[in-house]
C-alpha positions as CSV (number, residue, x, y, z in Angstrom):
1,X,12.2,-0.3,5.9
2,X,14.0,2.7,5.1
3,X,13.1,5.2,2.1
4,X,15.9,5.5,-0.4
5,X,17.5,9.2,-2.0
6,X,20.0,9.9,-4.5
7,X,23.4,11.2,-3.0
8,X,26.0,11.3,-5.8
9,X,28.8,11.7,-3.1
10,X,27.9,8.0,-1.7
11,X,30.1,5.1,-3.1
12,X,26.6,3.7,-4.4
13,X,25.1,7.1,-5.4
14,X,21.9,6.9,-3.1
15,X,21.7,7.1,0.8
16,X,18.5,6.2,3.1
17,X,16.8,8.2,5.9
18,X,18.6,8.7,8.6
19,X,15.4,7.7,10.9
20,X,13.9,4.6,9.6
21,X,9.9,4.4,8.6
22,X,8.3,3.1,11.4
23,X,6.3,-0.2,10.6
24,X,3.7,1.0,9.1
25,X,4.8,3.2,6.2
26,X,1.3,4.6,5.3
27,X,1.5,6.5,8.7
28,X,4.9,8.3,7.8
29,X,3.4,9.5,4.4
30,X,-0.2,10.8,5.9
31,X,0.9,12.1,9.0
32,X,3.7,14.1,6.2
33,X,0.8,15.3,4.2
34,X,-0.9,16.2,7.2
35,X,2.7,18.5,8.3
36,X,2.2,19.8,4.5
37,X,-1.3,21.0,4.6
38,X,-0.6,22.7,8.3
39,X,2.3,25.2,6.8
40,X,-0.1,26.0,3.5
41,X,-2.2,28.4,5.5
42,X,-4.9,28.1,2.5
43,X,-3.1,28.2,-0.4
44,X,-3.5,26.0,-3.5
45,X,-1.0,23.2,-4.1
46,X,-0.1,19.7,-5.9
47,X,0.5,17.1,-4.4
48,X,1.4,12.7,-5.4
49,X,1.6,10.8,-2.2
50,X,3.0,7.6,-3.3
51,X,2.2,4.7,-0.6
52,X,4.4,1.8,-0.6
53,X,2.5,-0.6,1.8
54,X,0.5,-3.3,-0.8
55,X,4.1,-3.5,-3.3
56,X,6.2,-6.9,-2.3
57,X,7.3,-7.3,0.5
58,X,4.1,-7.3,2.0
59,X,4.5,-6.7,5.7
60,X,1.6,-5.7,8.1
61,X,1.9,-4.5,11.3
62,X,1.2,-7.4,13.9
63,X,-1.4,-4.9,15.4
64,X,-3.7,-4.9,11.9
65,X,-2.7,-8.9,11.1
66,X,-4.5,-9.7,14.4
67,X,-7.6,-7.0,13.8
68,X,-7.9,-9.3,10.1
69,X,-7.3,-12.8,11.8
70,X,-10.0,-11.7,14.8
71,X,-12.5,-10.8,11.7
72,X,-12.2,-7.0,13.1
73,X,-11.0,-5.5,9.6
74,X,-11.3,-8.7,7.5
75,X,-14.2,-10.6,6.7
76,X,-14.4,-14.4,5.5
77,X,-15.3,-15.1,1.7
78,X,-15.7,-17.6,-0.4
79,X,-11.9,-16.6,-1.7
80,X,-10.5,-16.7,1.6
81,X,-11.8,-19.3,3.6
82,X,-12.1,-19.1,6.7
83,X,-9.6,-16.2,8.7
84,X,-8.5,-18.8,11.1
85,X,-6.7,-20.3,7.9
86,X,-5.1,-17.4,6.2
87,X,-1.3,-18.0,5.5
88,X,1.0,-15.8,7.1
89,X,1.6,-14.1,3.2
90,X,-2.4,-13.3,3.4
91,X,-2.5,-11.6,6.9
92,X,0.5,-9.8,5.3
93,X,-1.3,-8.6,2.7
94,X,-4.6,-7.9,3.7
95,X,-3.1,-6.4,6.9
96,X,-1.4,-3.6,4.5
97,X,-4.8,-3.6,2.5
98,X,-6.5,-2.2,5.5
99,X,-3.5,0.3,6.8
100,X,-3.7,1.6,2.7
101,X,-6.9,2.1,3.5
102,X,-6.5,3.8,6.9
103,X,-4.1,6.1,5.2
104,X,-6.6,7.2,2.5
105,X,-9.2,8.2,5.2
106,X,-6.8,10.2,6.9
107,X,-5.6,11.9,4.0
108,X,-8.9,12.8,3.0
109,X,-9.9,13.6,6.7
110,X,-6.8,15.8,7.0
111,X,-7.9,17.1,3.4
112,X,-11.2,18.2,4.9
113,X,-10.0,19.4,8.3
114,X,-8.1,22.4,6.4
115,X,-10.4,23.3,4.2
116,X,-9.7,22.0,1.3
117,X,-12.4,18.9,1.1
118,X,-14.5,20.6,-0.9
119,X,-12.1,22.2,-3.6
120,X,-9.8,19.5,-4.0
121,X,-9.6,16.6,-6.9
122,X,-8.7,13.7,-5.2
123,X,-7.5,10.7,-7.7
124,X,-6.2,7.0,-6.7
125,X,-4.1,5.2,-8.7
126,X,-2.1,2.1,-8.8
127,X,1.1,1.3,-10.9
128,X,0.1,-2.5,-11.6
129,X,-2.8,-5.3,-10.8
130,X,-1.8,-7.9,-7.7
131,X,1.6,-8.7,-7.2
132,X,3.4,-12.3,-6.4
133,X,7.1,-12.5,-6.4
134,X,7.4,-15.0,-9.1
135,X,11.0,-16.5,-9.0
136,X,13.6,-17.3,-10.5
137,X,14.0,-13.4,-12.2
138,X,10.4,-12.6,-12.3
139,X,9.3,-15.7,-14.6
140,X,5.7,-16.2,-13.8
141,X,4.0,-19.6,-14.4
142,X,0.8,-19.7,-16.1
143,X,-1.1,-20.3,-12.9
144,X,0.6,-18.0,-10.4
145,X,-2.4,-15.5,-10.6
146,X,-4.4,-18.3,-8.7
147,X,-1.8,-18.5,-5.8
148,X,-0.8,-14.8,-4.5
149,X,-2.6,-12.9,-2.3
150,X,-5.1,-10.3,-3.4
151,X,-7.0,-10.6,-6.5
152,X,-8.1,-8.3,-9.0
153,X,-11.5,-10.4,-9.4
154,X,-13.4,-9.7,-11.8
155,X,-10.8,-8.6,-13.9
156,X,-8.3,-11.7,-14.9
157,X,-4.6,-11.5,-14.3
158,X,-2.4,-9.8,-12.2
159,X,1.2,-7.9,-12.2
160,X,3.1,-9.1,-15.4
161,X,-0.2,-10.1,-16.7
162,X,-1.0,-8.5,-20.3
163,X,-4.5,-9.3,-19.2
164,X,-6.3,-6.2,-17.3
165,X,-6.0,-7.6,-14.0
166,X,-2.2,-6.6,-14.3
167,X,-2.8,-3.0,-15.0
């Protein structure tokens, strides 16, 4: 997918990037944070990297959905059954799970590599619990935190739950 910026001279006032993200978006924002830190030559800063990959629509990279289905980077539970039987929506998911994840190391690698490991707060944060695309316009049925991927276990509830799951 492409990243979306306000342009008030385009009919719909926002234009995308003129390169697209390549599949896996976590790689575009670490390897930018990575560019960031190289021109700072030392000197303080603040910075929000805000990673996409885990928000609908979940879409891992075939590489990482075969490293979960192989059991490389996924591990059967009593949640997800067996790997060999993970819907296409799970590998999906839990694919991104593990490139989030990926990303974070790097950041933090990249974090240590110039010199800032040791000086620098590091804080993750997530705007909402879970998410499955309930339809029509968002209605959620009572059950639908049973039947998305991911869980928020043990908290109850996910996204669009008042419960803390969704938070």
């Amino acid at each position: 997918f492409n990243y979306w910026w306000d342009n008030a001279s385009s009919p719909h006032g926002v234009s995308n990037l003129s390169n697209p993200v390549p599949p896996d978006d976590t790689d575009y924002v670490s390897d930018s944070f990575d560019r960031f830190l190289d021109g700072l030559n030392g000197r303080p800063f603040v910075a929000q990297l805000a990673f996409h990959n885990c928000h609908i629509p979940y879409v891992g990279t075939p590489q990482q959905r075969q490293l979960c289905q192989e059991g490389v980077t996924c591990t059967e539970s009593a949640s997800s059954g067996p790997l060999s039987n993970l819907t296409s929506a799970q590998l999906d998911f839990y694919a991104c799970l593990n490139e989030l994840d990926g990303a974070v190391g790097r950041v933090l690698s990249s974090l240590d590599a110039y010199g800032y490991g040791n000086n620098t707060l590091s804080w993750l944060a997530t705007d909402n619990g879970p998410e499955k695309d309930c339809e029509p316009e968002g209605y959620c049925t009572q059950d639908h935190y049973r039947t998305g991927p991911g869980s928020a276990v043990p908290l109850r509830g996910r996204k669009r739950d008042i419960w803390e799951g969704g938070h």
